[in-house]
N, C-alpha and C positions, 0 to 999 in steps of 0.2 A: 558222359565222357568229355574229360576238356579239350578244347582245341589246342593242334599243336601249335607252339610256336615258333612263326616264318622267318620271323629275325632275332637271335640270339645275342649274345654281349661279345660274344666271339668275331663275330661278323660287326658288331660296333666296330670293337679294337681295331678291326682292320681298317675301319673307312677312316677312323681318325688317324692312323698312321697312315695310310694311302694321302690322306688330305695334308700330312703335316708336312712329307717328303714335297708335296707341292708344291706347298705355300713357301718349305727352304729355299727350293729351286728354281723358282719361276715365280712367285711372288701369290699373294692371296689375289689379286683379278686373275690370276689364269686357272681356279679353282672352279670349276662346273659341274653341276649333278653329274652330268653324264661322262665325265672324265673322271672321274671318282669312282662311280658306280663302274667303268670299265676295266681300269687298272685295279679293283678290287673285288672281279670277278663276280660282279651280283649286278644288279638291275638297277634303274634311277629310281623306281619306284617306292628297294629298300631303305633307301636314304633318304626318301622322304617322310618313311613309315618312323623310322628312326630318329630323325630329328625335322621333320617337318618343314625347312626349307634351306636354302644355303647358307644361310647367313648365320643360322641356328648351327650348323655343320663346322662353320669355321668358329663362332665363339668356343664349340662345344674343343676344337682343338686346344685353344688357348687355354678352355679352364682343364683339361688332359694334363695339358704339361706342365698345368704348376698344381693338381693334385699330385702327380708320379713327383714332383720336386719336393713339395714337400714329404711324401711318404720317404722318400729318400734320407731327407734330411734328420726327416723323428727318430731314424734309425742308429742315431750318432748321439749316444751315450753323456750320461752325467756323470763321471766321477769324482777325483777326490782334487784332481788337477785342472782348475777350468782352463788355461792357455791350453793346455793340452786338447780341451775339449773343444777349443777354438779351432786349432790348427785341425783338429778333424775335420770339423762344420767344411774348411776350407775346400780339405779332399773332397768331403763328399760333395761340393756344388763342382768338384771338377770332375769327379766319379763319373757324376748326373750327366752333366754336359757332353762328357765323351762317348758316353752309352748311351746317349738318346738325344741324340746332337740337331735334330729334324723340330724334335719335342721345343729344346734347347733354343731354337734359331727364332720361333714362332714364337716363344714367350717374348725374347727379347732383341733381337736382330729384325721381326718383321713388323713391331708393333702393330698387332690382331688387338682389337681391343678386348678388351675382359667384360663377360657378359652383365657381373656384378658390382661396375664401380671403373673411376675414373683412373686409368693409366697412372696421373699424380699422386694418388692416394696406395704407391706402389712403396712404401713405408710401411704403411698398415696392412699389409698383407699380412700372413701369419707366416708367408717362407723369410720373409722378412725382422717378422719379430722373434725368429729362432736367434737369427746372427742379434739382433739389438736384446737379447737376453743374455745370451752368449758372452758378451762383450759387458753384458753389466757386472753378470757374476767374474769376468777377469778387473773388472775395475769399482769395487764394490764401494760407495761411499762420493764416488765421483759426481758433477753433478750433469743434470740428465742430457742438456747440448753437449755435453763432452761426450757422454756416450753415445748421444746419436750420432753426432759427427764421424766419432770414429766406428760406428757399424755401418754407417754410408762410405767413409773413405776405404773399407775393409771390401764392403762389396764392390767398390768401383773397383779395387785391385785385383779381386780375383776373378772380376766378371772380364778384366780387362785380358789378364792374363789368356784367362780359358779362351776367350774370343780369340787373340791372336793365336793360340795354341788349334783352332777348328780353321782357323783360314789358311793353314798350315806355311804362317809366320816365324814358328818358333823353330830353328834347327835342333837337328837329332832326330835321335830315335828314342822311342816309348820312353825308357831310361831317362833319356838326358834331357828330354823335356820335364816328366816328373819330375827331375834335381832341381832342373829352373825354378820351377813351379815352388820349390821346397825351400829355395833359398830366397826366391825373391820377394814371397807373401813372409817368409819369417823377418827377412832386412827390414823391408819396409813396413811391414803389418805394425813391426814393435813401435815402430817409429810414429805410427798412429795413433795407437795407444798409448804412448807421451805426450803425444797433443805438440 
């Protein structure tokens, strides 16, 4: 008969969100086995079991929140209209953001580093090479600095946006922020895309 198992993926999820509201709020040094293992109602021990030490605990956040990013973003369709398919990508890195805003803060407001690779080499990620694909098929034939440029200027815009929108910079409510969000990645977005 197999042994059962003492720590499940359940009890992960919770230690990386336990850990990620942490790191939002009080920054990655105030992150400790045992303040983890407390607020997430299990032992120091599992958290050790499960990822072996802190430090392993806190990368294991950062690569969390940009697998949940990217699964987010695979979810944003190819059709017949690629600007269309742009202004999606947009929502859904604001979707992401608004719904998992902890996830969101850790990837890129606390700089955690990435277990696999250097912060700069934050281009070559693959949540990255959605938006610089994205932007090739709106500008097909362009040549390749232009479109990198403008999926860097795209991302600065709407990372810019969402950030002010979580530090509850942006007036209004849910509505009137979305409008913002709607008009001001479409003003300026296009205006990127002309170089």
């Amino acid at each position: 008969m197999a042994r059962p198992r003492l720590h499940d993926d359940a009890l992960r999820t919770r230690l990386l969100e336990v850990t990620s509201r942490v790191i939002s709020s009080d920054g990655e040094a105030a992150v400790t086995v045992r303040k983890v293992a407390a607020e997430a109602a299990t032992s120091a021990s599992a958290v050790y079991a499960l990822f072996g030490s802190r430090e392993a605990l806190v990368a294991a956040v950062s690569e969390e929140g940009f697998r949940r990013f990217a699964e987010h973003l695979a979810g944003v369709g190819h059709g017949a209209d690629p600007a269309a398919d742009l202004r999606d990508l947009g929502r859904a890195y604001r979707g992401f953001a608004l719904a998992d805003p902890h996830f969101y803060r850790v990837m890129f407001d606390r700089g955690v580093a990435l277990a696999d690779g250097d912060p700069a080499d934050a281009v070559e990620r693959p949540t990255f090479r959605v938006l610089h694909d994205a932007v090739g098929r709106v500008l097909p034939g362009a040549p390749a600095e232009h479109v990198l440029s403008a999926a860097v200027g795209l991302w600065g815009l709407v990372h810019g946006l969402v950030s002010l929108e979580l530090a509850g910079l942006l007036p209004g409510d849910e509505r009137a922020r979305a409008a913002a969000f709607e008009r001001a990645s479409g003003t300026v977005g296009a205006a990127l895309l002309r170089g």
